[in-house]
C-alpha positions in Angstrom: -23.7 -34.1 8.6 -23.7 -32.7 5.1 -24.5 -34.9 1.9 -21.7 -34.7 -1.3 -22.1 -36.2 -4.5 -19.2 -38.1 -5.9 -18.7 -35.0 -8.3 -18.6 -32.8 -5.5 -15.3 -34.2 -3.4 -11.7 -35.1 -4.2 -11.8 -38.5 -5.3 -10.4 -41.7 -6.9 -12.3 -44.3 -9.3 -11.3 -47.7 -9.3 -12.0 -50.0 -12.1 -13.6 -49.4 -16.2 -16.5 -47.2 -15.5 -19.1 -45.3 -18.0 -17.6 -42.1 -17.3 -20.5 -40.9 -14.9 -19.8 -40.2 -11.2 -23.7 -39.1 -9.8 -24.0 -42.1 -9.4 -20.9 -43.8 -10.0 -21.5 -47.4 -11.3 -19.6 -50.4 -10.3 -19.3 -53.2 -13.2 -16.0 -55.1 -12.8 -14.2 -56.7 -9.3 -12.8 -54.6 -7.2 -14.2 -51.6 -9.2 -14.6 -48.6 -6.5 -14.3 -45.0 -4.9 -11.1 -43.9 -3.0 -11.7 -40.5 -0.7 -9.9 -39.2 2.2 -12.2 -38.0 4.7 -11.2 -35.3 7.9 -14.0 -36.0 9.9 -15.7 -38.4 12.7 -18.4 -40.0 10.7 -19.1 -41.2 7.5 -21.7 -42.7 5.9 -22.5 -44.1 1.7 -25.4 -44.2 0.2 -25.8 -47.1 -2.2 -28.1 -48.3 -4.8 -28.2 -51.9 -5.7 -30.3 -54.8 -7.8 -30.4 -57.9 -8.4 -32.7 -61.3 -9.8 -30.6 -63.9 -9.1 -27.0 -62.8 -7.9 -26.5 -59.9 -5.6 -23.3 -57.3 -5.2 -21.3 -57.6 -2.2 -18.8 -54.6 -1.2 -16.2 -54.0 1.4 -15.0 -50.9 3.2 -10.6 -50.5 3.7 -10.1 -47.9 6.0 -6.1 -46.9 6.2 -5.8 -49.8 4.1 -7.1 -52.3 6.1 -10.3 -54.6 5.4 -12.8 -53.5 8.0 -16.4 -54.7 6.9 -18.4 -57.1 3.9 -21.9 -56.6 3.4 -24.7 -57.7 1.0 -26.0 -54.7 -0.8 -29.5 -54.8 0.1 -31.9 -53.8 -3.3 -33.1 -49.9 -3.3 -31.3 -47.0 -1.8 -29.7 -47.3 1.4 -27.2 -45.2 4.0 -24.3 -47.6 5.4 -22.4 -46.8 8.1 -18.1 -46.7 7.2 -17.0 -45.6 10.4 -18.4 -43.3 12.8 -16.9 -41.7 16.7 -13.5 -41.4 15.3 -11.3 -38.7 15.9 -12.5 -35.6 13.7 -9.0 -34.4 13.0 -7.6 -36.9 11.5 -7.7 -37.7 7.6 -8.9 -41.5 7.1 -8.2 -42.9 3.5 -11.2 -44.7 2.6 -11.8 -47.5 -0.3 -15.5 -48.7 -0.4 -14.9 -52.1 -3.5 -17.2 -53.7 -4.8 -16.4 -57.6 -4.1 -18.2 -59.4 -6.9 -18.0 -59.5 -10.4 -19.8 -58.3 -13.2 -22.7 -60.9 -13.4 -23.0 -61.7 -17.1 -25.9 -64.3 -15.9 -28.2 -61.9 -14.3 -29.2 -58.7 -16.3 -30.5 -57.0 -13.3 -27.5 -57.0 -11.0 -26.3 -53.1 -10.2 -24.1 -51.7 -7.8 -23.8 -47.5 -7.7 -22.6 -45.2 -5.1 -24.6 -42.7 -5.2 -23.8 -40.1 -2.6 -21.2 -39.7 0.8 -22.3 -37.9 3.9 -19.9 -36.6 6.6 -19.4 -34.2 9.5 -16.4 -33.1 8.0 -14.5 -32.6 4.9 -12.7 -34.5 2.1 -9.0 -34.2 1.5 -7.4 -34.8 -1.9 -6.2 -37.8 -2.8 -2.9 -39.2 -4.3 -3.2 -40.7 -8.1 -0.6 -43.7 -8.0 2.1 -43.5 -10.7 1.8 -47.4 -11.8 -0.9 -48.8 -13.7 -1.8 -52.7 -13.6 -4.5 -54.4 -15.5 -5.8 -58.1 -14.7 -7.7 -60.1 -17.3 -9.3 -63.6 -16.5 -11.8 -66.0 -15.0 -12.8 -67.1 -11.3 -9.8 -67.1 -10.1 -9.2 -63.3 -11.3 -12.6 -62.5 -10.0 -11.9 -63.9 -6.6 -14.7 -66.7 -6.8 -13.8 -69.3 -3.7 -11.2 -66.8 -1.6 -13.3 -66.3 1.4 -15.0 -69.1 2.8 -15.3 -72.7 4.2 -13.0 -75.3 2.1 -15.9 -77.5 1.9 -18.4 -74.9 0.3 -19.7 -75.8 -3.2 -22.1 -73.5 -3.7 -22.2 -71.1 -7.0 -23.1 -67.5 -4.6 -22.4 -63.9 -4.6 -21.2 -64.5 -1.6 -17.9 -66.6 -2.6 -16.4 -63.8 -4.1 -13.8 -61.6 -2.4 -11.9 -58.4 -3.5 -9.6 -58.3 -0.7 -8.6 -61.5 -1.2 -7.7 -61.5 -4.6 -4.2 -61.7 -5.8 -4.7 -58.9 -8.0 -5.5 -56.5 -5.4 -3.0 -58.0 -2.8 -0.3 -57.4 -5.8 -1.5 -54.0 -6.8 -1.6 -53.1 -3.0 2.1 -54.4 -2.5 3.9 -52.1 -4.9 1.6 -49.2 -4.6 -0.3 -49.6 -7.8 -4.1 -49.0 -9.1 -5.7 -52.0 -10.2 -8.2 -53.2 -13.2 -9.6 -56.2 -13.2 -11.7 -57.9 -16.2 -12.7 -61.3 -15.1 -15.7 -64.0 -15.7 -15.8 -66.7 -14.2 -15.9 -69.7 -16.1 -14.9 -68.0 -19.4 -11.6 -68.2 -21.4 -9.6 -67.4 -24.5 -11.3 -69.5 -27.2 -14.4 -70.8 -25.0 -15.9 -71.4 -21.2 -15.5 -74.6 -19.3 -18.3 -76.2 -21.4 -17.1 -75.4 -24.7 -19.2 -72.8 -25.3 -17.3 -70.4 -27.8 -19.2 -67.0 -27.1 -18.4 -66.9 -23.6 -14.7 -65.6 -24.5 -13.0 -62.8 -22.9 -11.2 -61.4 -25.8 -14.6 -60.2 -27.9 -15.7 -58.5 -25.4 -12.1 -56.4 -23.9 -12.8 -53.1 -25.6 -16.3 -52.1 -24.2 -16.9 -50.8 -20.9 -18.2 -54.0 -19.6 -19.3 -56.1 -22.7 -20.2 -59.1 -21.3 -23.4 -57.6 -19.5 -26.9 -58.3 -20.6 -29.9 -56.3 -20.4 -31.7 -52.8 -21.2 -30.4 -51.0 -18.2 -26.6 -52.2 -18.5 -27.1 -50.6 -22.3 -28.7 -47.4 -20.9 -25.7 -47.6 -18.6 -23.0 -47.6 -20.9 -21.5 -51.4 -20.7 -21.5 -52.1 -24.2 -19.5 -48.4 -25.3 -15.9 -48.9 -26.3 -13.9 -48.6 -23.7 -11.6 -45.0 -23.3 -8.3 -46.5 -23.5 -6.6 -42.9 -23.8 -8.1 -42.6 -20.1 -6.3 -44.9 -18.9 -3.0 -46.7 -20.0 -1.9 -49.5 -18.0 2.1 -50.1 -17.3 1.4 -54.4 -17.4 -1.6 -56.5 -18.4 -1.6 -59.7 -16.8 -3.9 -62.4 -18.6 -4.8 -64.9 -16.3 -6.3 -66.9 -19.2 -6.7 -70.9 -20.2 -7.7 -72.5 -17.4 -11.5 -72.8 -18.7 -10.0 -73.6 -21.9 -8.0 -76.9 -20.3 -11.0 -77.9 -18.7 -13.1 -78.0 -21.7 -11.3 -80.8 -23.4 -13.0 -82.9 -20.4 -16.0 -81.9 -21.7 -18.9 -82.6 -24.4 -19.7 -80.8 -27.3 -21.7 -77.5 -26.8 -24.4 -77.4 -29.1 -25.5 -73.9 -30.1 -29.7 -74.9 -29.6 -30.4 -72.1 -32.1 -28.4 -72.7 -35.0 -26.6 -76.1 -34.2 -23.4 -75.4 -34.5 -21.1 -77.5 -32.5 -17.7 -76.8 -30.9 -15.3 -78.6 -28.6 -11.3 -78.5 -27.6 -11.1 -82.8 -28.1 -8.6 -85.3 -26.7 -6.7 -87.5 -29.0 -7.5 -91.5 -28.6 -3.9 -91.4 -26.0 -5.5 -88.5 -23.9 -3.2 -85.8 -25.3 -4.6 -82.7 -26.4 -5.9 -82.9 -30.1 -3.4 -80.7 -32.0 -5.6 -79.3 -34.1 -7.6 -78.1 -31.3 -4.4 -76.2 -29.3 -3.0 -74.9 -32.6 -6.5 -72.8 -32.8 -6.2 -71.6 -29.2 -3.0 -70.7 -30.1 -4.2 -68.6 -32.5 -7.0 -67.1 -30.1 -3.7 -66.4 -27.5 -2.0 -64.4 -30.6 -5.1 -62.7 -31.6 -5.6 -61.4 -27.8 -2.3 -60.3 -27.9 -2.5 -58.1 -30.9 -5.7 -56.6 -29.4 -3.9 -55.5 -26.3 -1.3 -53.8 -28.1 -3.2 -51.9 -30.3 -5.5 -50.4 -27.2 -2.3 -50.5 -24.8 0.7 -49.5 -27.1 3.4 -49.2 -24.4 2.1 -51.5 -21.9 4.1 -54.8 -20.7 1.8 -58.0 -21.6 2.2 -61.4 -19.1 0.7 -64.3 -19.9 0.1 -66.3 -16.3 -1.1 -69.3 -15.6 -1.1 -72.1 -13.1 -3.0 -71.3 -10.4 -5.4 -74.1 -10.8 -2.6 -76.4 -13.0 -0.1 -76.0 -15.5 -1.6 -78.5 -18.3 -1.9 -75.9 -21.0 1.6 -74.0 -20.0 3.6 -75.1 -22.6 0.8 -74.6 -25.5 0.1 -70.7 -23.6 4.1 -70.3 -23.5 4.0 -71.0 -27.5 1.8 -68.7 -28.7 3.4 -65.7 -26.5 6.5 -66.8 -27.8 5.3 -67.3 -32.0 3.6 -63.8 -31.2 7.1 -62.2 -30.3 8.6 -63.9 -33.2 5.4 -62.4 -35.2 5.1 -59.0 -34.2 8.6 -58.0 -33.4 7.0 -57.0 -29.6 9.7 -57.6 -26.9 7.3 -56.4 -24.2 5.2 -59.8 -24.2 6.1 -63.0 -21.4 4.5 -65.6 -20.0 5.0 -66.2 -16.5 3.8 -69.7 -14.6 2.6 -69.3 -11.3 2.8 -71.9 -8.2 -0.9 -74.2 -8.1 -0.6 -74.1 -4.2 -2.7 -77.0 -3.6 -2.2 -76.8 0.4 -4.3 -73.6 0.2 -7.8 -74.0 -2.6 -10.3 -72.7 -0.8 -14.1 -73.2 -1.6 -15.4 -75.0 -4.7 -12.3 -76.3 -4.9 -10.7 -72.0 -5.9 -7.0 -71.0 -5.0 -8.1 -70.3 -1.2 -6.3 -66.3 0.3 -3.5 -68.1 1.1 -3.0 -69.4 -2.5 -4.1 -65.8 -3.8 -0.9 -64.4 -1.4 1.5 -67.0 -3.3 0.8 -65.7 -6.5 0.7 -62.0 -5.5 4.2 -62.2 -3.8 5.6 -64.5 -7.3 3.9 -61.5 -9.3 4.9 -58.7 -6.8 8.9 -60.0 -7.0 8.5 -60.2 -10.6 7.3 -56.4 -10.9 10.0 -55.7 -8.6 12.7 -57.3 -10.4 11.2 -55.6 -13.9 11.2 -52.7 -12.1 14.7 -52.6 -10.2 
């Protein structure tokens, strides 16, 4: 057995990183390394943290799921395969399942060396390019599991079984995913204005907390020249249709108040949608200017269509706007049959939406 650092063997890197390989630090779901090994054995070494939610990670050998630990905290050797045949080259993805933790500053996840009795292989950069922006349901929150589970837990979250990942995987694609659960395109699910994807998009990983995550580089601007996605889907809105069920937040520091209201029939307040609107259109600007030649979707409806006509809008009045062709919105299927737990789009509903996405990159695609 011989140990390699990451810098030391052909490799992949999945996901917005810091740059750094030795280790190599996992922020985002379904952020990873991709090696092909020749050999009978191999083994990771790991190094995680946590306070109050802990990483999970999976191993995909030849493209399969084969294991789904806990990361345990410290530096530890696991185990990816061992007693196979020596000669033959395995392609190996070790993901990190969970999402970047923006409510627990101490949460880490790096890999920081590999150990085999053989060698590594190189391995094939894929030509397309996707990029997935969006909440719980984009982070995989409720994809594995019992139906009846309500618990808030790491363990709830599953790369493997997240649309993105089954689209990417379907027309041969590497995959980003930016994703918070409970967070939208003006505000969260509870009004809260700050906890808003778009501010955040062009860092590393802005929406971390904490000394260490600064040390580590989540809160540098983002190398877009690095990497150029072909599409950006936003998944985007849902957490802002479920706030106008909610109260007021209340910022305790300085009092200031927000909240997407209902009108006295029920309907949306107007003022209220023309401002998210004007979020959507904001966004979309943003993309372009760090993605200049990349297609931007607009989905929605995995968890209800309530806010498709008001998301279809502001795509469209940016079009008008901007003069950009290369901007749709896209409604996908809320395949009610198939939530999983806390009430998530279940892996069956995550398979409806990557085979709607999957035929529309095929058809965009020829």
């Amino acid at each position: 057995m011989k140990r390699w650092t990451i810098s030391q063997v052909p490799h992949l890197v999945h996901g917005r990183t810091n740059g750094e390989t030795d280790p190599l630090t996992l922020f985002w779901t379904a952020s990873g390394l991709e090696v092909n090994v020749r050999g009978g054995e191999l083994w990771v070494e790991l190094s995680a943290d946590w306070s109050m939610y802990e990483p999970w990670y999976s191993f995909v050998v030849n493209g399969e799921f084969l294991s789904r630990r806990m990361a345990e905290k410290g530096t530890h050797r696991v185990c990816v395969f061992r007693g196979m045949n020596p000669e033959t080259v395995k392609n190996v993805r070790i993901v990190k399942d969970t999402q970047a933790m923006s409510g627990d500053p101490e949460s880490l996840l790096q890999i920081c060396a590999l150990e085999t009795d053989g060698g590594f292989e190189p391995v094939e950069p894929r030509a397309l390019k996707l990029e997935f922006i969006g909440d719980s349901i984009t982070s995989g929150e409720g994809s594995i599991g019992a139906k009846a589970e309500e618990d808030w837990v790491s363990m709830f979250f599953c790369a493997e079984n997240n649309y993105a990942v089954m689209t990417a995987r379907a027309v041969g694609a590497d995959v980003r995913i930016l994703s918070q659960s409970g967070w939208g395109v003006g505000c969260a699910w509870d009004n809260n204005p700050h906890n808003a994807l778009p501010p955040v998009y062009e860092q590393v990983c802005g929406l971390l907390t904490g000394a260490r995550n600064e040390a580590l580089g989540a809160h540098k601007p983002n190398d877009f020249a690095a990497w150029q996605p072909d599409y950006i889907f936003i998944n985007l809105g849902t957490n802002d249709c479920g706030a106008f069920d909610q109260p007021a937040w209340s910022d305790p520091q300085t009092g200031e108040s927000f909240e997407n209201r209902r009108a006295a029939d029920g309907s949306f307040c107007a003022e209220d949608i023309a401002r998210l609107q004007r979020k959507v259109k904001d966004f979309l600007y943003t993309l372009r200017r760090c993605n200049p030649k990349a297609e931007l979707v607009w989905i929605y409806g995995m968890l209800g269509l309530d806010l498709a006509p008001a998301l279809q809008g502001a795509v469209e009045a940016y079009r008008a706007e901007s003069g950009d062709a290369h901007a749709a919105f896209l409604a996908l299927t809320d395949d009610i049959e198939n939530r999983g737990c806390r009430n998530h789009p279940g892996v069956g509903a995550h398979r409806t939406a990557a085979a709607e996405l999957t035929a529309y990159l095929n058809g965009r695609r020829g």
